[in-house]
C-alpha positions as CSV (number, residue, x, y, z in Angstrom):
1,X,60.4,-86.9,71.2
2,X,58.2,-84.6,69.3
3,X,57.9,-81.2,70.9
4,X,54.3,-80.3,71.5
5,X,52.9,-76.5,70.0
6,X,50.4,-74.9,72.4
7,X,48.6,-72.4,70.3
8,X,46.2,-69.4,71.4
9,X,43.2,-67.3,69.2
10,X,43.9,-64.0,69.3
11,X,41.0,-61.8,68.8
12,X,39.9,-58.6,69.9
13,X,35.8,-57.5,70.7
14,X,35.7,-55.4,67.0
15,X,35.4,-55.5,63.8
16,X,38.9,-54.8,62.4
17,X,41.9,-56.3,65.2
18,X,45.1,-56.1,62.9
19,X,44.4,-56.9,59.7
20,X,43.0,-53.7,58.2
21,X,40.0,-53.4,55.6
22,X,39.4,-57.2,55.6
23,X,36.2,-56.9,57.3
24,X,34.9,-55.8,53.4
25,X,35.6,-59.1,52.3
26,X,32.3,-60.8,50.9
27,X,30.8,-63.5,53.8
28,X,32.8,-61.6,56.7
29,X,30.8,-62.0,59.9
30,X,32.9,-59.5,62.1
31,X,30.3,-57.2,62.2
32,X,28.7,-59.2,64.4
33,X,30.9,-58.8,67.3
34,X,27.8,-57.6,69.0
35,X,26.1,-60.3,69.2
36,X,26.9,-63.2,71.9
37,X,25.8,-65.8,69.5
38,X,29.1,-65.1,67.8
39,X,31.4,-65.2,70.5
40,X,29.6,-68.8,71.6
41,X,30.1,-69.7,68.2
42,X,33.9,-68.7,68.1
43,X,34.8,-70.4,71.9
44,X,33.1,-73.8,70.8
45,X,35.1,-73.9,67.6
46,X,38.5,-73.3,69.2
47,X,37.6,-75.9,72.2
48,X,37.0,-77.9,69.2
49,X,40.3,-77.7,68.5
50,X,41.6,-77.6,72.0
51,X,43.0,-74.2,72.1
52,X,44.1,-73.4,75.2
53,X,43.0,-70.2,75.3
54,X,41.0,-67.4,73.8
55,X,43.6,-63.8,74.4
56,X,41.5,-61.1,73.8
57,X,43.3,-57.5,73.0
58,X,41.9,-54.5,73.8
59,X,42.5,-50.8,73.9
60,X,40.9,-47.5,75.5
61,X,41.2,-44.6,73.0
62,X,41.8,-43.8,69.9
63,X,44.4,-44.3,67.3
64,X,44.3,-40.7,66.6
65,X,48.6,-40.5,66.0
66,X,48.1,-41.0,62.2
67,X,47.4,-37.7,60.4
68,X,46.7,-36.3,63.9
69,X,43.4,-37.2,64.3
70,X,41.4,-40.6,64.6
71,X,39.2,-40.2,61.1
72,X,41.5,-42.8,59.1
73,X,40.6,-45.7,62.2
74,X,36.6,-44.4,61.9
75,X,36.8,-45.1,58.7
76,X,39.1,-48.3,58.5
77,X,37.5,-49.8,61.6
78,X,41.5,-49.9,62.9
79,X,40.2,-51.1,66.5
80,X,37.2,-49.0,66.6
81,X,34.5,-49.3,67.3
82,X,35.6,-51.9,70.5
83,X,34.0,-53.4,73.2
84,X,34.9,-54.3,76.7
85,X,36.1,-57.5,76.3
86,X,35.7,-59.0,79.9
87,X,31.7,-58.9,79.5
88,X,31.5,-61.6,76.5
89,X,33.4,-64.3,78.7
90,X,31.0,-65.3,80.9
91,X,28.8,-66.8,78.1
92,X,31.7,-68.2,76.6
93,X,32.7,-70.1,79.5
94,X,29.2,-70.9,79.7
95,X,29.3,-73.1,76.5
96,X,32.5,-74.5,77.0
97,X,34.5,-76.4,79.7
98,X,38.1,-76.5,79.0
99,X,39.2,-73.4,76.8
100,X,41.1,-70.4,78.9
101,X,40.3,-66.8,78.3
102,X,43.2,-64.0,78.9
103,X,41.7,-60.7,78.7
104,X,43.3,-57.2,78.8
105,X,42.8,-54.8,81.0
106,X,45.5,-51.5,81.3
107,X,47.2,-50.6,85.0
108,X,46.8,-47.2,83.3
109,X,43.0,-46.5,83.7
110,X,41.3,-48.5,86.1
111,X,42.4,-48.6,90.5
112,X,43.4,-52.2,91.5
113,X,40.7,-52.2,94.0
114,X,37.3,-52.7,92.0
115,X,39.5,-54.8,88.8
116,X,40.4,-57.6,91.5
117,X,37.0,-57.9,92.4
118,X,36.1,-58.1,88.6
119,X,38.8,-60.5,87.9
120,X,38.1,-62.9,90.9
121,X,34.4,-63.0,89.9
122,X,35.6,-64.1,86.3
123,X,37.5,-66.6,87.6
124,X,34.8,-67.9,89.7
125,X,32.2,-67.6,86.9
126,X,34.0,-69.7,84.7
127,X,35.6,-72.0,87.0
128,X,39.1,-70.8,87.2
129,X,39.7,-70.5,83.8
130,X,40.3,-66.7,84.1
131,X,43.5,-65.2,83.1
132,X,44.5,-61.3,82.7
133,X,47.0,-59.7,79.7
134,X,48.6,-56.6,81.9
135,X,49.2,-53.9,79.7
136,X,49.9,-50.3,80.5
137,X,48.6,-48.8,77.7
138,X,50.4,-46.6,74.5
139,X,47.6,-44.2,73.3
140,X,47.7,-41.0,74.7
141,X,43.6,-40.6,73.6
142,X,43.1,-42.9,76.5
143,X,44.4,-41.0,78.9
144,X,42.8,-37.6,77.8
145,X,39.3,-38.7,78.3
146,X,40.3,-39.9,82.0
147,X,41.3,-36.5,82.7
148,X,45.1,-37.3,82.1
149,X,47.0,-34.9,80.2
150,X,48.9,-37.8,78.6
151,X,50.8,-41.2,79.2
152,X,53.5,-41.5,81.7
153,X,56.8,-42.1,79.8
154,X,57.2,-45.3,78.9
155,X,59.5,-46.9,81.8
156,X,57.5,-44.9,84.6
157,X,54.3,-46.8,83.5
158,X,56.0,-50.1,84.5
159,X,56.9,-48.7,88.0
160,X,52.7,-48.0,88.4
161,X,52.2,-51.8,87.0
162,X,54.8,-53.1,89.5
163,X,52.8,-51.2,92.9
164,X,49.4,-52.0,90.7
165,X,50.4,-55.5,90.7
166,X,51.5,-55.6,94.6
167,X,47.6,-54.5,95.7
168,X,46.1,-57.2,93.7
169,X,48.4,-59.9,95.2
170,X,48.0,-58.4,98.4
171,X,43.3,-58.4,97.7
172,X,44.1,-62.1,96.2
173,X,47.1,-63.4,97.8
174,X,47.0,-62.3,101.5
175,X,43.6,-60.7,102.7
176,X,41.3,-63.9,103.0
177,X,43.0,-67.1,104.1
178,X,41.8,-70.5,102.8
179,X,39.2,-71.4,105.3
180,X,37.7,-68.2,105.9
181,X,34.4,-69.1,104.1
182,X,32.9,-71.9,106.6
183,X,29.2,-71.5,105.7
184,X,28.1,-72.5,109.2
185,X,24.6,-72.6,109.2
186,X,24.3,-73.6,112.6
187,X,26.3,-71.6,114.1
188,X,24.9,-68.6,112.0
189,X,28.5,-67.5,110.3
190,X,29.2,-67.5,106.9
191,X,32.8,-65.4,106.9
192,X,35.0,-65.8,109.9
193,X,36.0,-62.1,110.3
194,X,39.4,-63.3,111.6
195,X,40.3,-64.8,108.8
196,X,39.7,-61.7,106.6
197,X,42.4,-59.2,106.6
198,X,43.1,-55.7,105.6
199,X,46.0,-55.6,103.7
200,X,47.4,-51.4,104.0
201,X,48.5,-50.9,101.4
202,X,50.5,-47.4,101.2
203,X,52.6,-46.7,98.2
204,X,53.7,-43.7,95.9
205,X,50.7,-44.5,93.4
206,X,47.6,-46.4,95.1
207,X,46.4,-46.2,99.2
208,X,44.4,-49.4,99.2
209,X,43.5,-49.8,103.4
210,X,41.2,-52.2,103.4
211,X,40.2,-56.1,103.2
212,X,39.3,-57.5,99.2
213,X,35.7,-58.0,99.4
214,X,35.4,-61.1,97.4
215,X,35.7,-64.7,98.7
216,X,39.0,-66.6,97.1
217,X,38.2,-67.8,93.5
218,X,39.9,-71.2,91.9
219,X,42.7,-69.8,91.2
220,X,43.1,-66.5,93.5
221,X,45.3,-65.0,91.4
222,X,44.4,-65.0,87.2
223,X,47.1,-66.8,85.1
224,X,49.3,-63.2,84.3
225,X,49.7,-62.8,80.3
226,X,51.7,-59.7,79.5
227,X,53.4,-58.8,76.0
228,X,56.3,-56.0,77.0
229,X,59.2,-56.6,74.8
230,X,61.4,-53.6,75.7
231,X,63.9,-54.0,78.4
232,X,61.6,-53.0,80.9
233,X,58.5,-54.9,80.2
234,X,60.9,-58.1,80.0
235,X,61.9,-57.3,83.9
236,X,58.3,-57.1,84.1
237,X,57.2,-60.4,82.6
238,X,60.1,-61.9,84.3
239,X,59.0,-60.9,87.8
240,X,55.0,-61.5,86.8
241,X,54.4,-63.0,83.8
242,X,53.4,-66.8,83.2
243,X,52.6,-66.5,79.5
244,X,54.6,-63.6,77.5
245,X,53.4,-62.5,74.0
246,X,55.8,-60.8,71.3
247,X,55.4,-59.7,67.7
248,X,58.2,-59.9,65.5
249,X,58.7,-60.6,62.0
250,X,61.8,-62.5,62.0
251,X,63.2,-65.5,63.8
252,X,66.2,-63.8,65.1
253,X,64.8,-60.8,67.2
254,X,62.2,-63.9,68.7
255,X,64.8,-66.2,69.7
256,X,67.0,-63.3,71.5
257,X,63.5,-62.6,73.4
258,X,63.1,-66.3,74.2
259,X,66.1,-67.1,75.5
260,X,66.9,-63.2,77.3
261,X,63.8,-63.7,78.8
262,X,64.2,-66.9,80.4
263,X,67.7,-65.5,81.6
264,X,65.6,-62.5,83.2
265,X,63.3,-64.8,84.9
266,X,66.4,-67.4,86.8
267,X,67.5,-63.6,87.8
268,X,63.8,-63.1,89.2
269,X,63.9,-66.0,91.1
270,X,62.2,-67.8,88.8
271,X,62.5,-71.3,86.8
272,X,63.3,-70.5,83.0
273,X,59.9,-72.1,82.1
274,X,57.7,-71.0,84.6
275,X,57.2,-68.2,81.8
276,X,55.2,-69.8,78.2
277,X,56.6,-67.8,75.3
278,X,54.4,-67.3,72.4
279,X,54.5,-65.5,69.0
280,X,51.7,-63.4,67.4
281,X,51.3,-65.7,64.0
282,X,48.7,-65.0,61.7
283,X,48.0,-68.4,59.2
284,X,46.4,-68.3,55.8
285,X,45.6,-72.0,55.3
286,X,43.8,-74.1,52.2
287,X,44.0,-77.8,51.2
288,X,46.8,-77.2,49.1
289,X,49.4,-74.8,49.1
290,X,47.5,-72.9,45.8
291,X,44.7,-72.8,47.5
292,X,45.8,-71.0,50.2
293,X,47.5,-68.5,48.0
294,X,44.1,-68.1,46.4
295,X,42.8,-67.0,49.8
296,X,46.2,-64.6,50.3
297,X,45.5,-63.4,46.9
298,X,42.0,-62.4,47.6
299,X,42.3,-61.1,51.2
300,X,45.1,-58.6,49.7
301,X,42.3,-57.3,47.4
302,X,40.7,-55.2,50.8
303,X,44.0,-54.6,52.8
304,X,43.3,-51.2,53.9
305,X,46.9,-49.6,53.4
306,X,46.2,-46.7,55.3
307,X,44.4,-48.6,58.4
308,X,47.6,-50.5,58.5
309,X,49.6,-47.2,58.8
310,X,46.9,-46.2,61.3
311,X,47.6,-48.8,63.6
312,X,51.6,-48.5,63.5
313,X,51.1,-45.1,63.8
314,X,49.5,-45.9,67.3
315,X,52.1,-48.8,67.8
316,X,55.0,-46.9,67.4
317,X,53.8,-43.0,68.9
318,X,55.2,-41.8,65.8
319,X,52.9,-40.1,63.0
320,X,54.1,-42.4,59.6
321,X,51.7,-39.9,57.5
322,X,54.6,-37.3,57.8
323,X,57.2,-39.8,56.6
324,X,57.6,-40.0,52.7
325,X,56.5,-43.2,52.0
326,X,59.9,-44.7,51.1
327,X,61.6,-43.1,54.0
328,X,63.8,-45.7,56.0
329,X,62.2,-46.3,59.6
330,X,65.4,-47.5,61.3
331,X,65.3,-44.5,63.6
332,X,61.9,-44.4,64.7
333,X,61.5,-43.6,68.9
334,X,58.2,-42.8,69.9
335,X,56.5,-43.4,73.8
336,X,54.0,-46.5,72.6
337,X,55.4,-49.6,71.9
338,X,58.9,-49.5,71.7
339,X,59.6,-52.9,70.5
340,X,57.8,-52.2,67.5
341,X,59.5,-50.0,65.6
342,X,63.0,-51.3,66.6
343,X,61.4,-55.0,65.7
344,X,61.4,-53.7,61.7
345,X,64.8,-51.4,61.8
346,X,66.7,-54.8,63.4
347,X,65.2,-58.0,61.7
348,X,67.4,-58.2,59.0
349,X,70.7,-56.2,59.2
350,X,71.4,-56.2,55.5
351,X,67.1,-54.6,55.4
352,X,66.2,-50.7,55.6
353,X,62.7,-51.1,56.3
354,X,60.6,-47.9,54.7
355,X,57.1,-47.0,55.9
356,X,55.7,-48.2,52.5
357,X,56.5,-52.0,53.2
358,X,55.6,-51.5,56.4
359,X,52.7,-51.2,55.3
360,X,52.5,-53.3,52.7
361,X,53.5,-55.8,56.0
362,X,51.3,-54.9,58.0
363,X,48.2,-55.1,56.5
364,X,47.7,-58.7,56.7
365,X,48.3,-60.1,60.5
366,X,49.8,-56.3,61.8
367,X,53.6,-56.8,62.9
368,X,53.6,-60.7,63.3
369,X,54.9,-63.9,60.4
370,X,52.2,-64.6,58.6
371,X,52.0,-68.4,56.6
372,X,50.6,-69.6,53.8
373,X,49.8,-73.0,52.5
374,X,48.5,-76.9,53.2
375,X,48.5,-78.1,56.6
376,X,51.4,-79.7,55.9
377,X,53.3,-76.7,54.4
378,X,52.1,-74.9,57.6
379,X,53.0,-77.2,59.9
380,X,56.2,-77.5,58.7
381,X,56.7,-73.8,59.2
382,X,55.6,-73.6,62.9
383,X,57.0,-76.3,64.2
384,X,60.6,-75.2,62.2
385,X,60.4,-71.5,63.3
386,X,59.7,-73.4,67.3
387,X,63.0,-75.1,66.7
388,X,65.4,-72.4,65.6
389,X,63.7,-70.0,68.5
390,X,62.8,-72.0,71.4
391,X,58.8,-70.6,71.5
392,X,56.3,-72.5,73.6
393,X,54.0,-72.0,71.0
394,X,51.5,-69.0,68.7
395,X,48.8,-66.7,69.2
396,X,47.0,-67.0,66.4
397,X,45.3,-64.0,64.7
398,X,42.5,-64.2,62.4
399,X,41.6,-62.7,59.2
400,X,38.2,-63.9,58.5
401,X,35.4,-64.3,61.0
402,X,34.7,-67.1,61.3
403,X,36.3,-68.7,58.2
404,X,40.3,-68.0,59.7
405,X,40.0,-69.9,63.1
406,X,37.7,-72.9,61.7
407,X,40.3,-73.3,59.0
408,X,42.9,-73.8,62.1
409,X,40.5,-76.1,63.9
410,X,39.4,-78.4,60.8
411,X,42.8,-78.4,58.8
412,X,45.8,-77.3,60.8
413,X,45.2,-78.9,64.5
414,X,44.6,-83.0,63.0
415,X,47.8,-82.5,60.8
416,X,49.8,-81.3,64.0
417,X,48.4,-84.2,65.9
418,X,49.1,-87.0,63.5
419,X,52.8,-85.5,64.2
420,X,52.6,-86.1,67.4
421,X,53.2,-82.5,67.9
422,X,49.7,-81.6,69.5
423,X,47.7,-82.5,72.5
424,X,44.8,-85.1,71.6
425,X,43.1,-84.3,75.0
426,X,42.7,-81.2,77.3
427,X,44.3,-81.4,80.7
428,X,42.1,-81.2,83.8
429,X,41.6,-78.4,86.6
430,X,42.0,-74.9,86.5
431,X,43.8,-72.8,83.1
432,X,47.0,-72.4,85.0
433,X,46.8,-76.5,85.8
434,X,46.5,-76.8,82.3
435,X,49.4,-74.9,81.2
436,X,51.2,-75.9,83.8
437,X,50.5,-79.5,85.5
438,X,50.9,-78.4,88.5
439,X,48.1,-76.5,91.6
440,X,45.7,-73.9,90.7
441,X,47.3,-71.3,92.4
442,X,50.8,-69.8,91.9
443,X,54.3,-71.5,92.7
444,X,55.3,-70.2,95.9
445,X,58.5,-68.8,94.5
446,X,56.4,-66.1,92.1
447,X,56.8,-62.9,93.8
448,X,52.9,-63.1,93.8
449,X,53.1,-66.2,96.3
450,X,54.7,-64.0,99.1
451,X,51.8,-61.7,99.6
452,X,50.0,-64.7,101.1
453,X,52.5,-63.8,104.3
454,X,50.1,-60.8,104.9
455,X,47.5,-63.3,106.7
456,X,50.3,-64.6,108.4
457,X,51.8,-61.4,109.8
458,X,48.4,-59.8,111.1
459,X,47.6,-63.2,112.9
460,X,51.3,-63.0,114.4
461,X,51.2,-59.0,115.5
């Protein structure tokens, strides 16, 4: 039996995401990422194709590590100017009915308390189809403007996400039980106030005392995206996770994350796929094979080399300007994105990587595979590099707006369906029924689940 490729749009509310200086490429629409009308536009193509979900990026600060200061991303549009990204989703689901939308919020810079009630009125607004990439953040410019001198080290920001991600189980989870909401007109009660619960919470980061203030939503909890790849952030994802993201540009390093991963997650408690793996892909597709090199060709004509090095610059924590250009990279450490830099230095053993084809790399699709060719051609290629690493499926970047993601819908997704190796149909209920044919809320063996004892044990003291 033919195994089926789920497949996500990765995008990011700006003009230039990962693919630096292509937003100069004649007939470009990204500058539009103002408007609404684009983002309708975008989530009715990719429902189109059944996506299952729209995964939008997002960062607060600056890629100011390059050089020292941020004036290379000004200039390349390397993430800035950005938007919030949770805002445009509501008009989105508006137009749509099926198509999921994960975005990204850090545990760095906003309290648990007012982001659950955000996140459980996105999930009502669109109907449970609400999910949430948890991120804690790698640009010390974020930090700065909150006040913060800088980033807790790396590992130490995982220990906030871990208490972070124990309050909002506890607002989603465990403060209102099921039937708490009776809208009782006759008997004049709306909430029954013994059903609503404070859930005081104490720890070494947060002091949350009191009840959420939002009723249950579809799902309670958001479907939980996160895209750690170091040691810690896979204990993460294996404890919380139900889609995991990774960037890597060889199959190797993504099949030892696959499969140490789903090892992580038995060791959680967890079934080894209760967590959806996907790679960050980016697909240059044409009619033919030349055709789509045609396209390469010409979108290599505006890579912005130094937006590129901007951006891995901020990936990595480690200024590249410094580096001579041909300078090996295999012993990068920085307090960003660990993953990143060892993801170059290890893909190929018999490879020194040096920071000018990184970012020669990098400037088309950042620090993920990127494809060329027919839909066959492509097709080929995905569902070969899902065999020899075990991914669930891609999260597919885009190049052009809107040209990169129609190209997907109108070429790539009826080749991989006349394989038999893509859904014809969306799946009913909620995202996380989608994903994973089973209830809207999750399994009662995700450490999330036990948080719904809180109702139990106040009604018990």
């Amino acid at each position: 039996m033919t195994q089926k490729i789920r497949l996500n749009a990765f995008s990011m509310n700006c003009v230039g995401h990962i693919s630096s200086g292509v937003w100069r490429i004649p007939g470009d629409q990204a500058y539009r990422y103002t408007d609404l009308e684009f983002w309708i536009d975008l989530a009715q193509t990719l429902e189109r194709g059944l996506i299952d979900g729209l995964f939008i990026a997002d960062v607060i600060g600056l890629y100011d590590v390059h050089g020292g200061n941020a004036d290379q991303a000004f200039r390349s549009a390397a993430q800035v100017p950005v938007n919030d990204p949770l805002q445009i989703v509501p008009a989105m689901a508006a137009f749509t009915k099926h198509l999921g939308f994960g975005v990204t919020s850090s545990v760095a810079f906003e309290h648990p308390f007012p982001f659950a009630r955000r996140m459980t009125t996105l999930d009502h607004l669109t109907k449970g189809r609400a999910g949430w990439n948890i991120v804690t953040s790698y640009l010390d410019s974020g930090a700065r403007n909150l006040g913060q001198e800088r980033l807790l080290n790396h590992d130490n920001r995982y220990d906030v996400a871990d208490e972070y991600l124990d309050v909002c189980y506890k607002l989603w989870e465990g403060s209102w039980e099921d039937d708490a909401v009776r809208r009782d007109a006759a008997a004049n009660v709306f909430t029954d106030p013994a059903k609503v619960h404070e859930i005081r919470h104490e720890g070494k980061y947060f002091k949350v005392p009191g009840a959420h203030v939002s009723e249950p939503s579809p799902q309670r909890t958001p479907v939980l995206y996160q895209a750690g790849a170091s040691s810690r952030g896979r204990d993460f994802a294996a404890k919380h996770a139900e889609s995991a993201f990774v960037a890597a540009p060889s199959r190797k390093l993504l099949a030892e994350y696959v499969a140490d991963l789903r090892r992580r997650a038995v060791l959680a408690g967890r079934r080894p796929d209760d967590v959806l793996t996907f790679a960050q892909f980016t697909l240059v597709l044409g009619d033919t094979d030349a055709e789509a090199q045609k396209k390469l060709d010409l979108y290599k004509q505006y890579v912005d080399r130094d937006g590129a090095l901007a951006l891995m610059s901020g990936w990595t924590g480690v200024d590249l300007s410094k580096l001579d250009q041909d300078a090996p990279v295999a012993d990068l450490e920085g307090n960003a994105i660990q993953f990143t830099a060892k993801a170059f230095s290890s893909a190929d053993p018999d490879k020194v990587w040096t920071v000018r084809e990184i970012a020669d790399y990098a400037g088309i699709g950042g620090d993920g595979p990127v494809l060329v060719g027919s839909p066959a051609t492509v097709a080929d290629a995905l569902q070969q590099w899902q065999a020899d690493t075990g991914l669930d499926g891609f999260n597919l970047a885009s190049i052009t707006h809107p040209g990169t993601f129609r190209d997907v819908v109108d070429l790539l997704i009826p080749e991989l369906q006349r394989r038999g190796a893509y859904k014809t149909v969306y799946a009913e209920g909620t995202l996380r029924e989608k994903l994973f044919g089973r209830g809207p809320k999750l399994p009662v063996y995700h450490h999330g689940a036990s948080h719904r004892a809180l109702a139990r044990e106040e009604a018990f003291a």
